[in-house]
FITORLUM-466689 format. One line per 4 residues: number of its first residue (from 1); their letters; for each residue x, y, z of C-alpha. Coordinates in nm, 3 decimals, decimal comma, padded with zeros to 5 digits, m for minus. Example, Ala and Ser with C-alpha at 12.3 -4.5 7.8 and 13.67 -1.06 7.14 Angstrom:
BEGIN
1	AS	01,230 m00,450 00,780 | 01,367 m00,106 00,714
//
This chain:
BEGIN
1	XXXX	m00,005 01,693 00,000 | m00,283 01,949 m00,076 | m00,620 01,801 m00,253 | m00,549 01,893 m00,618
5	XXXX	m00,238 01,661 m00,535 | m00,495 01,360 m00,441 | m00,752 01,473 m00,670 | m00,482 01,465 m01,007
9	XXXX	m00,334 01,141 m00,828 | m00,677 00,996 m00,758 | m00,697 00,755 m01,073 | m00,379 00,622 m00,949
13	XXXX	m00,503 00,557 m00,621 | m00,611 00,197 m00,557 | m00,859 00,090 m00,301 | m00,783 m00,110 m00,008
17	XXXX	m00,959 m00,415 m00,182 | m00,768 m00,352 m00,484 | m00,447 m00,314 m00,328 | m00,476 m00,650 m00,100
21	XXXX	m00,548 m00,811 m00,453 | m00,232 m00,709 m00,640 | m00,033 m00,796 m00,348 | m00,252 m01,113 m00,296
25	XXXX	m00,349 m01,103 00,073 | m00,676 m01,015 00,243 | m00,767 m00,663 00,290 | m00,833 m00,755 00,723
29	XXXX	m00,402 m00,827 00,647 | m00,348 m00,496 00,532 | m00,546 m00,337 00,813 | m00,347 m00,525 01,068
33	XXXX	m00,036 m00,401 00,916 | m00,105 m00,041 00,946 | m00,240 m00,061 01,263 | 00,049 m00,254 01,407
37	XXXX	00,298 m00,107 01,158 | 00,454 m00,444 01,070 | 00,487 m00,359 00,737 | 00,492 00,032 00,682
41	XXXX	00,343 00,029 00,337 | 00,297 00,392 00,254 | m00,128 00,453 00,252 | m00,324 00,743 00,199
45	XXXX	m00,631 00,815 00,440 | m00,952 01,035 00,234 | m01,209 01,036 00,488 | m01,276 00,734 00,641
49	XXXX	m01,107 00,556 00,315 | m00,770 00,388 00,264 | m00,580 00,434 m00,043 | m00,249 00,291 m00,180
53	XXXX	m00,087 00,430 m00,452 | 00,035 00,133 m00,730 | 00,396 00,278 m00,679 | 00,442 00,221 m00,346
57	XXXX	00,299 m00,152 m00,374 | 00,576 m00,217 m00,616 | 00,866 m00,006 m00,412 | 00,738 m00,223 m00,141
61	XXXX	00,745 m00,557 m00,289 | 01,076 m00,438 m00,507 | 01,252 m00,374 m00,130 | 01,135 m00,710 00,022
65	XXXX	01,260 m00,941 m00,277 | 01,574 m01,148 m00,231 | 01,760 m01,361 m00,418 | 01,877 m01,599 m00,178
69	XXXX	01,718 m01,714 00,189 | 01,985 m01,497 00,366 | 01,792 m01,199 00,498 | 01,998 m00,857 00,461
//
């Protein structure tokens, strides 16, 4: 991805704050998932800053829903 990608993208970006919010977990949970990789929720890295675009929050949460306790 070149940086007029992130740069037209950017406004879509959420922070890592942000992102733990809508997904309603702390933002030390998210860390610990993408340094373990326990979930591999797709993340951006811009300097020293984490990034998650909105679609890939929902793709995630869209994958992991089930609708009954039998696991795929």
């Amino acid at each position: 991805m070149d940086i007029a990608t992130v740069i037209e993208n950017g406004k879509f970006l959420l922070t890592e704050h942000e992102a733990a919010t809508y997904l309603d977990v702390t933002p030390g949970t998210l860390s610990v998932w993408r340094s373990t990789g326990r979930y591999k929720i797709p993340f951006i890295k811009v300097g020293r800053n984490v990034r998650y675009k909105r679609n890939d929050l929902e793709a995630w949460l869209n994958h992991r829903t089930r609708s009954s306790g039998a696991t795929i």
